[in-house]
C-alpha positions as CSV (number, residue, x, y, z in Angstrom):
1,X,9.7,51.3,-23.1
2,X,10.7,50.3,-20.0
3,X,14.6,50.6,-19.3
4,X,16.6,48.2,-17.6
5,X,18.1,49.1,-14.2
6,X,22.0,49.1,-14.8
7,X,23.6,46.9,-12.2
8,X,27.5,47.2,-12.0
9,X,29.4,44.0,-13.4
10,X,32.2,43.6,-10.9
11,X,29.0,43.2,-8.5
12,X,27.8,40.9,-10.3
13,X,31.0,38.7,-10.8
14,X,31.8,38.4,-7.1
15,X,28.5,38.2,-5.5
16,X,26.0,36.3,-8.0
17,X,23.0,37.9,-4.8
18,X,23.1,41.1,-3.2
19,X,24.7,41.3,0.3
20,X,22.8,41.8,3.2
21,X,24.1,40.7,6.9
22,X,21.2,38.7,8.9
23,X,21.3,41.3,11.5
24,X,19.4,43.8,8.4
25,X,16.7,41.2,7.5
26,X,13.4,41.5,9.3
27,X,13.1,38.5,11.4
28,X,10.4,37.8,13.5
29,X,12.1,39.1,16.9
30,X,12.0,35.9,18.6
31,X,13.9,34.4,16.1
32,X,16.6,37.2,16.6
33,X,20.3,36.0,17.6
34,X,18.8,32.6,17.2
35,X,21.0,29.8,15.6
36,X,20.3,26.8,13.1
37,X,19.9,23.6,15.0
38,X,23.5,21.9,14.5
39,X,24.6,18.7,15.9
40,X,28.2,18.6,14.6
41,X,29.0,16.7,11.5
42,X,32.2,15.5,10.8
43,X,34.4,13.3,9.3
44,X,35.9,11.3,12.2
45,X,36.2,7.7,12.2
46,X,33.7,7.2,15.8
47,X,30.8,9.0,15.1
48,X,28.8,8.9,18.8
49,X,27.3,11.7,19.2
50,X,23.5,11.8,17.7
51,X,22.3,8.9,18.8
52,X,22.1,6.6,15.0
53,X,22.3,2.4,14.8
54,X,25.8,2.6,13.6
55,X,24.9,-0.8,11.1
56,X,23.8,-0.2,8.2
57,X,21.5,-2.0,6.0
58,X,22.5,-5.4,4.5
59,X,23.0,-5.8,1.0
60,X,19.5,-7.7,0.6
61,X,17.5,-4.8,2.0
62,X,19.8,-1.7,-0.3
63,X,18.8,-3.8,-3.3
64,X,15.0,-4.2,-2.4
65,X,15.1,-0.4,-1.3
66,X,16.7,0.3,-4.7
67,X,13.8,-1.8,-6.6
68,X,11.5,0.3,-4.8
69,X,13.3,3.5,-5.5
70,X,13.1,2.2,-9.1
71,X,9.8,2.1,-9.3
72,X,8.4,5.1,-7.3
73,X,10.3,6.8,-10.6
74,X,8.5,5.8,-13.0
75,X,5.5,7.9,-11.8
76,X,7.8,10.8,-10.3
77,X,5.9,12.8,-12.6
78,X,3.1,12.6,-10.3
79,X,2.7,13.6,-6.6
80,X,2.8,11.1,-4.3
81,X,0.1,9.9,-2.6
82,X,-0.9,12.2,0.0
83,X,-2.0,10.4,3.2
84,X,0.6,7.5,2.9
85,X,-2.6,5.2,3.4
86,X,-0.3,2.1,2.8
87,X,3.0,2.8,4.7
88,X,0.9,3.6,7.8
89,X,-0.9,0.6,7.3
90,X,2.6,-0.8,7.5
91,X,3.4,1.4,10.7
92,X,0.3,0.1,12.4
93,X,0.8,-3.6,11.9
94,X,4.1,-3.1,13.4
95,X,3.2,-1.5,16.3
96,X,0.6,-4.1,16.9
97,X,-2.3,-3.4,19.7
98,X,-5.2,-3.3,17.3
99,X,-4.3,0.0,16.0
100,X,-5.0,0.9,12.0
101,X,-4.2,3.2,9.8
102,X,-6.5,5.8,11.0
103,X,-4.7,5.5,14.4
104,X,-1.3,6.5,13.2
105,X,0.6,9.3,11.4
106,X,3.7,10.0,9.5
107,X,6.1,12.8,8.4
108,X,9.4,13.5,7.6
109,X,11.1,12.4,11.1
110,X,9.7,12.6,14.6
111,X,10.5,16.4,14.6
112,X,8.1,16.9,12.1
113,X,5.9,15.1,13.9
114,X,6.3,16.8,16.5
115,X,6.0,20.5,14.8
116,X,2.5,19.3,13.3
117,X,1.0,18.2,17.3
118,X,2.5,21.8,17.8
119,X,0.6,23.6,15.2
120,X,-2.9,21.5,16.0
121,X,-3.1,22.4,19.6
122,X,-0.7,24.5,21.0
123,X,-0.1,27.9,19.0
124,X,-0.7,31.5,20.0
125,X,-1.9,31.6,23.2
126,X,-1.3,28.3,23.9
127,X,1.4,26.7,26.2
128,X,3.2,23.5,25.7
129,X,4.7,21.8,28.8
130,X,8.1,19.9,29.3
131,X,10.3,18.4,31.8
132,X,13.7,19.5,31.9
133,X,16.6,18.7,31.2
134,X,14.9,16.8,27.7
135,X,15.5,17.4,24.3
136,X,16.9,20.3,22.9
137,X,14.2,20.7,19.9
138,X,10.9,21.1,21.7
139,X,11.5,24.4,22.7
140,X,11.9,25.3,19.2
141,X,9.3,23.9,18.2
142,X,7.5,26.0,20.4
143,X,8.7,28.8,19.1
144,X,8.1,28.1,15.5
145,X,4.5,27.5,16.3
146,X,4.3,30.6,18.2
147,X,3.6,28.4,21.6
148,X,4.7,29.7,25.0
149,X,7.3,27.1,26.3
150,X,7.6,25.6,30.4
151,X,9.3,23.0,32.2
152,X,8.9,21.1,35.1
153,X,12.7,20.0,36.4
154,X,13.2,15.9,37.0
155,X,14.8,14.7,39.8
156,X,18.7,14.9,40.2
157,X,19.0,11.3,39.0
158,X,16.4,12.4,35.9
159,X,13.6,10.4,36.9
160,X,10.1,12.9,36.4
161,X,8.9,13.8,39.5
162,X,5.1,13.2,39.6
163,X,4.0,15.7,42.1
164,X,6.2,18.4,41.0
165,X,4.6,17.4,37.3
166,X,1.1,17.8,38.8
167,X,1.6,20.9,40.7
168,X,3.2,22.5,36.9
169,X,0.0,21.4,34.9
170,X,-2.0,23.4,37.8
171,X,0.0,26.5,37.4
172,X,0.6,26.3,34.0
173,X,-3.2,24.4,32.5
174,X,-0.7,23.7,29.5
175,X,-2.5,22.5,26.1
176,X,0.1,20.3,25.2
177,X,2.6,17.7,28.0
178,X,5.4,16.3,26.6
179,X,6.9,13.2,28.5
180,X,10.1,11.6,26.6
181,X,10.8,8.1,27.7
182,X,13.4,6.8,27.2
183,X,14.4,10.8,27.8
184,X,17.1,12.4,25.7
185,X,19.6,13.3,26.9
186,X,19.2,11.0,30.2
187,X,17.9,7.5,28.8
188,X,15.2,7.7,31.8
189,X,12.5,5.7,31.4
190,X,8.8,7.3,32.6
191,X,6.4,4.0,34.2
192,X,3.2,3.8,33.1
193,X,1.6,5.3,36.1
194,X,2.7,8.3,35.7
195,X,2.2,8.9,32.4
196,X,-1.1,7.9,33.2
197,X,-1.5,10.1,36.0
198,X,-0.4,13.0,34.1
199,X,-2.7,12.2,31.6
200,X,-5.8,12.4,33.7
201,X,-4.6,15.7,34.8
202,X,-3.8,17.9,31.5
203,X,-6.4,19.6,30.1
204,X,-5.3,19.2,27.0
205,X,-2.8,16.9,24.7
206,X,-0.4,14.7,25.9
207,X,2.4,13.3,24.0
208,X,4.6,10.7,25.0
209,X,7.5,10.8,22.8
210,X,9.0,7.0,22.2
211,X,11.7,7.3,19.7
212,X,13.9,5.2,21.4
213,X,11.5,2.5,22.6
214,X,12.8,-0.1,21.1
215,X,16.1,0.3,23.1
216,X,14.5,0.0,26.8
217,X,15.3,-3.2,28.4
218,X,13.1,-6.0,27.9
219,X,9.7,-6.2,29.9
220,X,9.9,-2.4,29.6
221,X,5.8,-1.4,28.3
222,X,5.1,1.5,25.9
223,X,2.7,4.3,26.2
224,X,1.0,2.4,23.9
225,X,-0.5,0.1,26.0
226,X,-2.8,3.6,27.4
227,X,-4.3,4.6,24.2
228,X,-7.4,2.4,24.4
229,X,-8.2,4.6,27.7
230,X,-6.6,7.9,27.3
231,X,-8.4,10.1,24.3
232,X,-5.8,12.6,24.2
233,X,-2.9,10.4,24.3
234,X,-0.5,10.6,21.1
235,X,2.6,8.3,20.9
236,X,5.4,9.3,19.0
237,X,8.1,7.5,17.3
238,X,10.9,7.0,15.1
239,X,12.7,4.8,12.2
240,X,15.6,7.0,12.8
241,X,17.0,4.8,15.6
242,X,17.1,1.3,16.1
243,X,15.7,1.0,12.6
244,X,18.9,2.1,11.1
245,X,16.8,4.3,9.3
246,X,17.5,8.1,10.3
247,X,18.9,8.8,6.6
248,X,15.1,7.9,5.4
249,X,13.5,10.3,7.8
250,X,10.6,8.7,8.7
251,X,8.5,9.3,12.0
252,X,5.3,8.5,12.8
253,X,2.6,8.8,16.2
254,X,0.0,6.9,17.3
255,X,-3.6,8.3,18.6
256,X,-7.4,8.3,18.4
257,X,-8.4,8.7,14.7
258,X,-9.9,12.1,15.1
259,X,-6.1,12.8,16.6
260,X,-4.2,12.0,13.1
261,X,-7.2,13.9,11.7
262,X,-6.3,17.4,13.1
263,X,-2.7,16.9,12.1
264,X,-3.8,16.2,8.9
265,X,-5.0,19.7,8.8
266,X,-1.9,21.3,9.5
267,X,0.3,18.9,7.2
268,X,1.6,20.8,3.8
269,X,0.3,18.5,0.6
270,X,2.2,15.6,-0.4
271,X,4.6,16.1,2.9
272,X,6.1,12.5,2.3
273,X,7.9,12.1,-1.1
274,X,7.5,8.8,-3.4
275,X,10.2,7.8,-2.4
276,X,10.6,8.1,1.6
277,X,7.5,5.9,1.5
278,X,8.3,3.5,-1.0
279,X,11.9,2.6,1.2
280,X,10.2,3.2,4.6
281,X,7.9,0.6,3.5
282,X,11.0,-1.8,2.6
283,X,12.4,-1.2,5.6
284,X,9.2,-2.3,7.7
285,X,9.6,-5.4,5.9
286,X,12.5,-6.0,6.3
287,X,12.0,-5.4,10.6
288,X,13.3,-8.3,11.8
289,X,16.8,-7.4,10.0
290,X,16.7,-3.9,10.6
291,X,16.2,-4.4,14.5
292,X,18.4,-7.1,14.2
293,X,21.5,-5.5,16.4
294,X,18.9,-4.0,18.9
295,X,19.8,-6.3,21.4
296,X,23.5,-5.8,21.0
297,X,23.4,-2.3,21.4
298,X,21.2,-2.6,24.8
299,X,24.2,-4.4,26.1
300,X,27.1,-2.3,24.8
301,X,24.8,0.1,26.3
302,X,25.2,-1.4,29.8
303,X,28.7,-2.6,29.6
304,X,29.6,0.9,28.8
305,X,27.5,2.3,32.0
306,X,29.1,0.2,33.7
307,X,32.8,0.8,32.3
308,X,32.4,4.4,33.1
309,X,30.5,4.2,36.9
310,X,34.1,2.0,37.4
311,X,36.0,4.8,36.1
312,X,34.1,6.7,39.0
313,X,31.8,8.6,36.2
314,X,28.3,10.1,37.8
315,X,26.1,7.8,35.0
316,X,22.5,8.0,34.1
317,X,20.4,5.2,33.8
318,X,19.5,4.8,30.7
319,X,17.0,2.8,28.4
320,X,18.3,4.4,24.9
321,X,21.0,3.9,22.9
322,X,23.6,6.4,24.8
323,X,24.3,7.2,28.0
324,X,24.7,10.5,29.8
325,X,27.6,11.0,32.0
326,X,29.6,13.5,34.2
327,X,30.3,15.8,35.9
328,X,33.5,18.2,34.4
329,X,34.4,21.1,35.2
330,X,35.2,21.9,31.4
331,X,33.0,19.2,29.7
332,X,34.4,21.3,26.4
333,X,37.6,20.9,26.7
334,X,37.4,17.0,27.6
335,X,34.8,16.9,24.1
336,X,37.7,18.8,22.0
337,X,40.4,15.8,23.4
338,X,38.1,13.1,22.4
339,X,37.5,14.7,18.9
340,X,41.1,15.1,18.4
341,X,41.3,11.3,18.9
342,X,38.3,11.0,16.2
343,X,35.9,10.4,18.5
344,X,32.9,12.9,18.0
345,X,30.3,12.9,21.1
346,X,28.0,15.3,21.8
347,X,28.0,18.4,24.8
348,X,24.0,18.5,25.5
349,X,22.2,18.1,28.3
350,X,22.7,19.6,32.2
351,X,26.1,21.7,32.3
352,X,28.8,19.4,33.1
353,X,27.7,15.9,31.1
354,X,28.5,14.8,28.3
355,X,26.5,12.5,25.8
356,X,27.8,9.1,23.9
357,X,25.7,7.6,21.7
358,X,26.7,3.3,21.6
359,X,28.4,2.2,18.7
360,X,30.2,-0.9,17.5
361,X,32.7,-2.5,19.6
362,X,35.6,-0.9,18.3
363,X,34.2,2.3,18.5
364,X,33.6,1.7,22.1
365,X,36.8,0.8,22.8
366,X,38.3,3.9,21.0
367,X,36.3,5.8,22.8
368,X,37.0,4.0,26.2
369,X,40.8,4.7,25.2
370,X,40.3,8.2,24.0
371,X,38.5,9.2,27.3
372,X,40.8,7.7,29.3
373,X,43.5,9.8,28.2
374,X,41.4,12.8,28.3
375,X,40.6,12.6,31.9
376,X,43.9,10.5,33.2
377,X,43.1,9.6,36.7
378,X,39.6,9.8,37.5
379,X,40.9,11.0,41.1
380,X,42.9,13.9,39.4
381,X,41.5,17.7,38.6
382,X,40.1,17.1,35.6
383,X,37.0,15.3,36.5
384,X,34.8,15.9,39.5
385,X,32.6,12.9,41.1
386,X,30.3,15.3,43.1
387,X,26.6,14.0,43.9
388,X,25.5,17.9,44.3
389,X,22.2,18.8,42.3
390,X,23.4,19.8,38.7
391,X,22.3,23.2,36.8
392,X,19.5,22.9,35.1
């Protein structure tokens, strides 16, 4: 018989799992002293700091989403389908240039995305290849994959510098460039060229991560336009941005069909849920409404640039939907006044910036108003103007 093992009830009553600190688990050591990703979420009425379209769906698109919801549930008791065949078919119209189906991907957000070109072709062994300062996620990615991490630093006004990009792939030979353009943090476009150039140089992938292409000013072409040429070219992007989508999590890339085909290797089965393809798919329909306030964010976008060089701001240029600016001193402590306002922006990027995503025009102006009194005069102590090279 086999006797139960007696556990003592007060235990139980307090702490329904035993305790253990994460400091007595045995993580992998490079995840040691490592923290959750965390952009701050709160409830503040000016939420600017990670980078969403802050309109929300009309009323016509929640009820055709809701339709759609409806009826992915009455097969719920059955996995989805596993490639998403027909959303990407969706993807690839929209993206135009030819492409089909077998020419794109999707997952659960660009990050996702992004971890899968990880696990295909960088890994053990491998290196991936960056250029800094850029978003915050790749080097975890890296890590999660098991991928030794570099970077290449930009320029001191963040544009990628295309000998210094060259000379890194020679040292480094990574299997995997990542260019972001727009950039994030910065908003820095990358031209053609040399996304191009760098291209004919890597020995291995190359991804050129879009997500917030559809923000770049007018005229401004997308990595797209190189696939037909460039075999190892992928193109990432996002419905989490201008599609005023990032609650659907839905990104997807472009590349040569034998491309989506070694993701779909590493992909877990039925990655994509019923429903985040049945609403993604609404949402492509609906594109023309969706992207409808993409050319009144572009210019809030410059007004604000242009608001806060007047204030005597260092300002990136930027083609997103935020703009990077500086330099403090105590970039925290200017962040903590603004919150206390209820505006919530983000502290990424070089040491010294600070990050505001664009909003509607009365968050703007509460922000204008709460920075204003953060800073007082832009000639004062709290705020330095300096054109020196910043940390990187």
């Amino acid at each position: 018989m086999i006797r139960p093992i007696p556990v003592k009830r007060d235990l139980i009553d307090t702490h329904p799992t035993a305790e253990i600190t994460l400091a007595e688990l045995p993580l992998r050591p490079e995840l040691v002293g490592e923290e959750p990703y965390g952009a701050p979420q709160l409830d503040v009425p000016h939420l600017l700091n990670v980078n969403e379209n802050p309109y929300p769906p009309t009323p016509e698109v929640v009820a055709d989403a809701a339709a759609a919801v409806a009826e992915a549930m009455s097969t719920m008791n059955r996995y989805p389908e596993r490639d998403a065949i027909a959303l990407r078919d969706d993807l690839a119209a929209y993206l135009g240039h030819g492409l089909t189906a077998e020419n794109v991907w999707a997952a659960n957000g660009s990050n996702e995305v992004m971890l899968h070109v990880m696990l295909a072709f960088a890994g053990p062994g491998r290196t991936a290849l960056g250029f800094a300062p850029t978003y915050s996620m790749y080097p975890e990615y890296a890590r999660d994959s098991h991928s030794r991490w570099v970077t290449v630093p930009r320029r001191d006004d963040f544009s990628l510098d295309l000998d210094a990009a060259l000379a890194g792939i020679a040292e480094h030979r990574p299997d995997v460039v990542i260019i972001t353009s727009p950039n994030n943090p910065t908003g820095t476009s990358t031209d053609l060229a040399t996304i191009e150039a760098i291209c004919d140089a890597a020995p291995g992938m190359v991804v050129a991560d879009e997500a917030y292409q559809e923000f770049a000013r007018v005229g401004t072409p997308s990595a797209l336009e190189l696939l037909p040429t460039q075999p190892r070219l992928l193109v990432s992007r996002t419905m989490s941005k201008a599609f005023a989508f990032a609650g659907g999590r839905l990104g997807y890339v472009a590349a040569a069909p034998a491309v989506i085909d070694a993701l779909r290797i590493v992909r877990l089965p039925y990655h994509l849920s019923a429903v985040t393809q049945a609403v993604a798919r609404v949402a492509l329909k609906h594109r023309s409404t969706m992207l409808a306030q993409v050319d009144a964010l572009r210019a809030e976008r410059d007004e604000l640039a242009e608001w806060l060089r007047q204030q005597g701001f260092r300002v990136a240029e930027s083609d997103a939907n935020f703009v990077l600016f500086g330099t403090f001193p105590d970039r925290h402590a200017v962040w903590q006044q603004l919150l206390d306002a209820g505006v919530l922006i983000r502290e990424t990027g070089p040491e010294g910036w600070l990050r505001v995503s664009v909003g509607t025009p009365d968050d703007m102006a509460a922000f204008r108003t709460a920075l204003t009194h953060a800073v007082g005069d832009p000639g004062g102590t709290t705020m330095t103007t300096t054109t020196e090279e910043n940390p990187r």
